[in-house]
N, C-alpha and C positions, 0 to 999 in steps of 0.2 A: 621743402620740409614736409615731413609726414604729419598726420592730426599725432601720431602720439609723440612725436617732439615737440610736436609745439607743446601739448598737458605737460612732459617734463620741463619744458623750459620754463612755464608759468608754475608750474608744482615746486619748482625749485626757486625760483626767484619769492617765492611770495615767505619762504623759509630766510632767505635774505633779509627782505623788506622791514624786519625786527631790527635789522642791526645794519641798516643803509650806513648811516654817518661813520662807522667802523668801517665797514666795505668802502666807501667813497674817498675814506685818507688812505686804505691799503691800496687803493688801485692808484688812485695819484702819489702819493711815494713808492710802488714800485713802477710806475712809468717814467718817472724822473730819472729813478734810478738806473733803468734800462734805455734810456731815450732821454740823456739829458739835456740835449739841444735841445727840446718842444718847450723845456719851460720857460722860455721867453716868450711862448706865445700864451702863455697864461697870467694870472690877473695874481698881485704878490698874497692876498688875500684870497684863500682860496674857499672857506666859509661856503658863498654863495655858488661857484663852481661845483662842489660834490653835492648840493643841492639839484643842480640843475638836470646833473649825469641822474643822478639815483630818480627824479623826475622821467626825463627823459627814457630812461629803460623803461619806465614803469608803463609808459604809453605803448612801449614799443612794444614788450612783452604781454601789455594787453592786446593790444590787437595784431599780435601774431596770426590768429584765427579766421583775420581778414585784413591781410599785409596790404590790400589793394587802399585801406582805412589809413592806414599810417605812411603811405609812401608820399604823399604831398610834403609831410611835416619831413618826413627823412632830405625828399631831395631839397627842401628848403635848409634846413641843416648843414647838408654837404656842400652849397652853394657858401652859405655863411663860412665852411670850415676853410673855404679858396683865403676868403676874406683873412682869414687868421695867422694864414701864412700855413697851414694845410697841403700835403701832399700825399697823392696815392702809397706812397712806400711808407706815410705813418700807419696805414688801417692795421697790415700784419701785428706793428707793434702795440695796437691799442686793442689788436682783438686775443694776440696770446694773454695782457696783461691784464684785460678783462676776466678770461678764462682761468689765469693766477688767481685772480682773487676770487672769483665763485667758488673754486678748487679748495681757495683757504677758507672760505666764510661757510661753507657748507659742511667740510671736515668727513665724517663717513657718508654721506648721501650723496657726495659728488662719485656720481658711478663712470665707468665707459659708457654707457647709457646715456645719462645728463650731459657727458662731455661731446660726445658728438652730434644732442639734440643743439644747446650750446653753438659748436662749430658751425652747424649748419643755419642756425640763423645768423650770426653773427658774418657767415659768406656772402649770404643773401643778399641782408643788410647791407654790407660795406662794399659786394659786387656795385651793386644798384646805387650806391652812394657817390663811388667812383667813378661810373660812367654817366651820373648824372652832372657830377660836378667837372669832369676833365674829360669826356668823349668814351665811348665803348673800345676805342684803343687802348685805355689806359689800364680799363677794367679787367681786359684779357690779359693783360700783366701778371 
């Protein structure tokens, strides 16, 4: 990622961060929607789940600046997501459905600009996720 995606990704997210619990039910009902196997790996109350995601980003897009900052908490995470029943071929679906909802929660300021600052951490991320949790085979997938 270049410095000036990471400033759009944290420029954009912090326009989110107003309306987390909005974004947090859009993202988890459209990944249900779109992946509705996964929701058995989630809790029937989900409350505290779109707390955790909107948390959770918020570490991450903080320290995008210094990925080397947050990459312990990532591959602890990814290890955790084996636990859950977690597979490499869900990241695509939770990073376009992520990207859906920025898309929606932003409305004009989601640019091609944001969107591919966006893709590119969200590859980074979820490269680094996979191979930390299933081997560098899995990640070149």
């Amino acid at each position: 990622m270049t410095p000036d995606q990471v400033t759009l990704v944290q420029e954009s997210f912090a326009k989110v961060a107003p309306i987390s619990e909005q974004a947090a039910v859009l993202f988890y009902d459209r990944l249900f929607e779109v992946a509705p196997g996964v929701k058995a790996m989630f809790p029937a109350d989900m409350a505290e789940q779109r707390k955790k995601l909107m948390a959770t980003l918020a570490v991450v897009v903080n320290g995008l600046g210094n990925l080397s900052s947050v990459l312990p908490a990532a591959r602890a995470l990814a290890k955790r997501h084996v636990g859950y029943g977690a597979k490499p071929e869900h990241y695509p679906v939770v990073g376009s459905t992520l990207l859906w909802t920025l898309e929606k929660g932003l409305g004009e300021a989601w640019t091609p600009e944001v969107a591919a600052a966006w893709t590119a951490a969200y590859g980074t991320l979820s490269g680094y996720m996979i191979s930390e949790a299933y081997g560098s085979a899995q990640a070149a997938e």
